[in-house]
N, C-alpha and C positions, 0 to 999 in steps of 0.2 A: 504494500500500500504506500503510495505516493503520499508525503504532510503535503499542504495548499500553504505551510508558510514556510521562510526556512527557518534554520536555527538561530540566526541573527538577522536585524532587517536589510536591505539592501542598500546600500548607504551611497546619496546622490551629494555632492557637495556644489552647493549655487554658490557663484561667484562672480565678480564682478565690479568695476572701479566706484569711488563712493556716486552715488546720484544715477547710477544705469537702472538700477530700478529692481535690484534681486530681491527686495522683500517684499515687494508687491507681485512680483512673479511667484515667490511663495506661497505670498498670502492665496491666491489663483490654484496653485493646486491643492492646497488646506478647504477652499470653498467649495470648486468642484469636485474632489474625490475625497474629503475628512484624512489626509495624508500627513501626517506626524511632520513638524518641521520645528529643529532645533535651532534656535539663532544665537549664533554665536554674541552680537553685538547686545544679546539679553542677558546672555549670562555675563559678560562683561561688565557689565553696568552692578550687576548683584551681585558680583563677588566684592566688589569695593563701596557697599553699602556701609554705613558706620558702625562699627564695633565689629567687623571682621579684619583677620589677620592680612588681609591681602591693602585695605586703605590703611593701614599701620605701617605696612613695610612703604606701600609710598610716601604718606608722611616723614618717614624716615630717611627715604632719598631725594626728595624732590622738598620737604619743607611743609612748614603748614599754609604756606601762599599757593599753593593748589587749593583749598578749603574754601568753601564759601561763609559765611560767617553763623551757622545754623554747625558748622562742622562735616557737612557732607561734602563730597568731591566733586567743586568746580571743574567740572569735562571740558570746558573752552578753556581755561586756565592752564589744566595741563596740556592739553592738543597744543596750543598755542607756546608750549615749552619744548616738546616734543618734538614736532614735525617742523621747528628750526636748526637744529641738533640730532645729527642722528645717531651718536656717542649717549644721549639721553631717550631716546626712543627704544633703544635698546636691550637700556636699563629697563623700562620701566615695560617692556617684552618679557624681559627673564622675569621681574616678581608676576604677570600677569599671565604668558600663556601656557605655563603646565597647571594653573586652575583650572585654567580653561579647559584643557583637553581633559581633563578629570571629570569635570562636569557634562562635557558631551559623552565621553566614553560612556556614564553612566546611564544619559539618556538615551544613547543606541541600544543599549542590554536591556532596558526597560520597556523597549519600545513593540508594539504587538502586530504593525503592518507588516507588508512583504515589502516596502521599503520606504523612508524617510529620506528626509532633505534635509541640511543642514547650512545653513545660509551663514555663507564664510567670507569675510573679505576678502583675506590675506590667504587664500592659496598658490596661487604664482609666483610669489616671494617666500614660500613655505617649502623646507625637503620633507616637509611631512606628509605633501601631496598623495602619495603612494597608497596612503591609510584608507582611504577611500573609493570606492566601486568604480564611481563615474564623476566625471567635470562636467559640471552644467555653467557656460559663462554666459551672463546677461550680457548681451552689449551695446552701445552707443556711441555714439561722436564725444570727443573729448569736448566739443561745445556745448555740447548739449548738457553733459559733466556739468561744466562749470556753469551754465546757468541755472541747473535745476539745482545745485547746493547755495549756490549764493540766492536764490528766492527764496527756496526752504530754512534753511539754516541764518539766515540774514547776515551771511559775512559778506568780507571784500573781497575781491576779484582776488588780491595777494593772500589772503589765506587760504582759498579753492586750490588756488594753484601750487601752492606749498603742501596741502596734503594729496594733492596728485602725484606729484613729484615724492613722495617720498612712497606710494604705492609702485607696483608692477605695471610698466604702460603697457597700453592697449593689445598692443601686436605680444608680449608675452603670455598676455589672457586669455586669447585666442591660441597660440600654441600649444599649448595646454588641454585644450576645450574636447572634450568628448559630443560635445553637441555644443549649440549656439540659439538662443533666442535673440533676434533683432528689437529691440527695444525701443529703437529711436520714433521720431515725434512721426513718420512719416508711416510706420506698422498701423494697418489697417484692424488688426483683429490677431490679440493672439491667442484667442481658445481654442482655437484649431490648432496651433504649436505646441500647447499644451495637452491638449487630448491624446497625440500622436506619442510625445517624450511619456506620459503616463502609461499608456499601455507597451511602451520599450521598455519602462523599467519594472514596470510588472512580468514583463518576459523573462528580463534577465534576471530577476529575480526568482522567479520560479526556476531557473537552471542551477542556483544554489538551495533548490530544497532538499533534505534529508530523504532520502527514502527508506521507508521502516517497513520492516515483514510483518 
């Protein structure tokens, strides 16, 4: 007898430069198919919540001028320390991303689909690419980039572009890519992109199922 699930989900990692639009592309297959999706940039945020050991250790490297005055972690504050310096970006990589992968590892092992999404920035500047099934890259014009962060996010033109630059450009993203959604302003409709990459990864997920007697 064939299991209908395998023994661990099938693990798709979205990726994509900031403003391409990977968590809305998430969000899409979460709506349409109830498809488990871990986001990295959520557990990020919660592991440096106050009173955990991970906004201690940045306080410890970076100062308490990352804080905002309530004592929770000013995020523009640090960004804006970080993605000038890439000596401090680093840093502040080694206290953050073996939480990180601790806490997604967990939520794959917990997870009950035949496969989950994992909505990652930083995979093409990652050797830890390997970890995962499949590369799903959102993509868009680096224009389109910097205008949808600078309307969203309300910065300037020099900070878009300074955390651009300190990601994987475009052409690495794509290298990388096991598939590609077009995301730019000019995509007419992408639920038909997504219906298609869903039942791919239901397939190949089904070729890692267990077979039991």
């Amino acid at each position: 007898m064939t299991s209908n699930q395998p023994q661990y989900p099938y693990v798709v990692a979205v990726t994509g430069g900031i403003g391409s639009g990977k968590t809305y592309i998430c969000d899409m297959f979460s709506a349409m198919f109830d498809i488990k999706v871990i986001d990295a940039d959520l557990i990020a945020r919660e592991i440096v919540e106050p009173g955990k050991p991970c906004l201690k250790e940045i306080i410890s490297e970076f100062g308490t001028g990352v804080l905002n005055d309530n004592n929770t972690l000013n995020r523009a504050a640090l960004k804006s320390v970080v993605f000038s310096d890439e000596s401090k970006r680093k840093a502040l990589e080694k206290i953050t991303h073996p939480k990180i992968r601790e806490e997604i590892s967990n939520q794959i092992k917990s997870s009950t689909m035949s496969y989950c999404l994992i909505s990652i920035p930083l995979v093409a500047e990652s050797e830890r690419r390997q970890k995962f099934d499949r590369i799903l890259v959102v993509d868009c014009s680096e224009k389109e980039q910097l205008e949808r962060v600078m309307s969203r996010d309300l910065l300037e033109k020099e900070e878009v572009s300074a955390i651009m630059k300190a990601q994987a450009t475009r052409e690495e993203r794509l290298s990388i890519a096991d598939d590609v959604i077009d995301n730019s302003s000019q995509q007419i409709s992408l639920t038909t992109e997504i219906q298609r990459l869903h039942k791919l990864y239901e397939q190949l997920a089904q070729k890692l199922s267990p077979v039991n007697e």
